[in-house]
VMD Tcl script that draws the C-alpha trace (Angstrom):
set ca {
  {-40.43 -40.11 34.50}
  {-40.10 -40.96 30.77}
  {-39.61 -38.05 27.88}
  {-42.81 -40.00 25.51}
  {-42.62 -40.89 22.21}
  {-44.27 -37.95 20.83}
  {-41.29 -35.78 22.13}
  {-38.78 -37.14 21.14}
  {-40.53 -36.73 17.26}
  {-40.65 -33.10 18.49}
  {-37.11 -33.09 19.38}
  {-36.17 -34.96 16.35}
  {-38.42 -31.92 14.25}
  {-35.97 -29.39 15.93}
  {-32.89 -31.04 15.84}
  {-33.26 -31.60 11.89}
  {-34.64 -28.26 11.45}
  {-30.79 -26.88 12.64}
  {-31.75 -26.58 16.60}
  {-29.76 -27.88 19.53}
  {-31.93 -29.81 22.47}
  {-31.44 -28.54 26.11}
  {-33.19 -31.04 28.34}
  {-33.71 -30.17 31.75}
  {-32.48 -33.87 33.73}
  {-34.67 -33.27 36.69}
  {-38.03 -32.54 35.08}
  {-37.06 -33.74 31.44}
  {-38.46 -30.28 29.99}
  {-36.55 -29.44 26.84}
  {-36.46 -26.33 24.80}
  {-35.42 -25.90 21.38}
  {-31.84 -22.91 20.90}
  {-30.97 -21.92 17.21}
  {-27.57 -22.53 17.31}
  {-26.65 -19.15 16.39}
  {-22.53 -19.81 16.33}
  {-23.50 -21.54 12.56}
  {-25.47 -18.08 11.26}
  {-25.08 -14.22 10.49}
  {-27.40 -11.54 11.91}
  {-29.24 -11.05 15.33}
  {-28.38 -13.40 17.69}
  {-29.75 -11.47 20.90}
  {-32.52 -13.51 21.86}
  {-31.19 -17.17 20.94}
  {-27.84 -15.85 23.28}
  {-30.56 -14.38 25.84}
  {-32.27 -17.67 26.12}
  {-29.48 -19.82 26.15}
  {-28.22 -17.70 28.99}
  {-31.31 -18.18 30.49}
  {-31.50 -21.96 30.67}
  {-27.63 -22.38 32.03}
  {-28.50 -20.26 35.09}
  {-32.42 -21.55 35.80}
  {-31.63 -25.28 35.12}
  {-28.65 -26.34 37.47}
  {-28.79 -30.37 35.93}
  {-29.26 -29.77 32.03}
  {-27.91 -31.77 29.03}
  {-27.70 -30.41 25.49}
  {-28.32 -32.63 21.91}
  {-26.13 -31.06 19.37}
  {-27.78 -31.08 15.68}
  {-25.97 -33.65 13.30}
  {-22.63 -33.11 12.31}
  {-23.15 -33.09 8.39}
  {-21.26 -36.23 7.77}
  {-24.00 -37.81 10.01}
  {-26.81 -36.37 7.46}
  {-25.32 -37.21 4.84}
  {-24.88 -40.77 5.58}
  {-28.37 -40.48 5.98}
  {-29.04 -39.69 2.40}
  {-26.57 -42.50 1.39}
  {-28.41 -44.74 3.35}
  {-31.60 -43.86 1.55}
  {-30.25 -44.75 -1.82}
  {-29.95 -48.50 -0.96}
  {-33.43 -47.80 -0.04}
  {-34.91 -46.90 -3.21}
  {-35.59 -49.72 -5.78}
  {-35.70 -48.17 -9.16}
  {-31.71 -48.24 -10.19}
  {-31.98 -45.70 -12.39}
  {-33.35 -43.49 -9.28}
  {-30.88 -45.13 -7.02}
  {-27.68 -44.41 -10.01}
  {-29.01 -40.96 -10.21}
  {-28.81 -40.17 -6.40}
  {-25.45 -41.72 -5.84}
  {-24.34 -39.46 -8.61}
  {-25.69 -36.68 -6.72}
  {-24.33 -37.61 -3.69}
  {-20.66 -38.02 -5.55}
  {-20.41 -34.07 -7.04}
  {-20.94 -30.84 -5.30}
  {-23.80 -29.60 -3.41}
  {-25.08 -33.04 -2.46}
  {-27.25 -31.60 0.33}
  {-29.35 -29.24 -2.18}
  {-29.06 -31.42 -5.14}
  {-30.21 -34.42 -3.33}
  {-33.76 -32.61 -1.80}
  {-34.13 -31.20 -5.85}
  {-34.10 -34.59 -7.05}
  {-35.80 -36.10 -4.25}
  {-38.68 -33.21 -4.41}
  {-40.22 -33.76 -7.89}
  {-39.94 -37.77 -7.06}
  {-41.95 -40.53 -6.55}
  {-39.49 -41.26 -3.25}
  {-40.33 -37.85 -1.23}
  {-43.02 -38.96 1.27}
  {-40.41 -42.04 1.55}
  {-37.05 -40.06 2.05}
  {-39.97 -37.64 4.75}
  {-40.11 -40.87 6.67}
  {-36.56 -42.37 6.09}
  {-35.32 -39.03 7.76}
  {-37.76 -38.66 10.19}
  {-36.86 -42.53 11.31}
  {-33.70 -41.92 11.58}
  {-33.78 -38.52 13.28}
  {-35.34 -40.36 15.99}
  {-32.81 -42.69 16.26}
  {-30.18 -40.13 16.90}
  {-32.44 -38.95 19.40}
  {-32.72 -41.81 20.95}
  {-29.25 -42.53 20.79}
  {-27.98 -39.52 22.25}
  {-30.86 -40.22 25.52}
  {-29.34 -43.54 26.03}
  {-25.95 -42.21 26.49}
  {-27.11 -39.59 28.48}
  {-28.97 -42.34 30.73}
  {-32.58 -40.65 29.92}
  {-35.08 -42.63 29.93}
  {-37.74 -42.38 27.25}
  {-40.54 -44.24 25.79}
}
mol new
graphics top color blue
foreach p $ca { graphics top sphere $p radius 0.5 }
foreach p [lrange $ca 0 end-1] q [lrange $ca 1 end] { graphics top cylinder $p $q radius 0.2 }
display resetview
């Protein structure tokens, strides 16, 4: 039994949308938690279904979102990535003041680069998926 390639884009989706994985070792099932220790407000039903999963699933793993020096490498990666040097100059500015996270996506948003930066992300959000499977020993696609 193999988790395919189109789940581990789905866990990729949640993981950069600010969810951690739980995957279930024996039948590779995964669900999606907010991590609701990073956010304000009702946290009921993430903490109910958390609770949930550590006493149904007796051999579970969990995939932690990236740390933000992990994304953010990601964006510096990108730069090298982009072949008009103005663009390139303007997003290691960026990436050099404050608020590189939110001042990155403006620039990036508007740009000629945005489906590529989609893709560049996506890429490599499935390589830190991947890379947290292998050390795990979970076999996927």
């Amino acid at each position: 039994m193999k988790i395919s390639s189109k789940e581990i884009t789905e866990i990729a989706q949640e993981l950069e949308s600010g969810f951690k994985i739980y995957i279930n070792c024996d039948t590779l099932e995964f669900k999606a938690i907010f991590d609701y220790k990073d956010t304000f407000g009702d946290t009921e039903i993430w903490e109910e279904e958390q609770e949930k999963i550590e006493k149904e699933w007796e051999n579970y793993i969990i995939i932690n979102k990236m740390e933000s020096w992990e994304a953010f490498k990601i964006m510096e990666e990108f730069t090298y990535e982009v072949k008009d040097e103005r663009m390139q100059e303007d997003l290691t500015k960026i990436l050099n003041r404050k608020s590189p996270f939110a001042n990155f996506k403006f620039e990036i948003e508007d740009s000629e680069y945005r489906e590529q930066w989609f893709k560049f992300r996506t890429k490599k959000y499935e390589d830190f998926t991947k890379e947290k499977l292998e050390l795990e020993e979970i076999e996927f696609e």
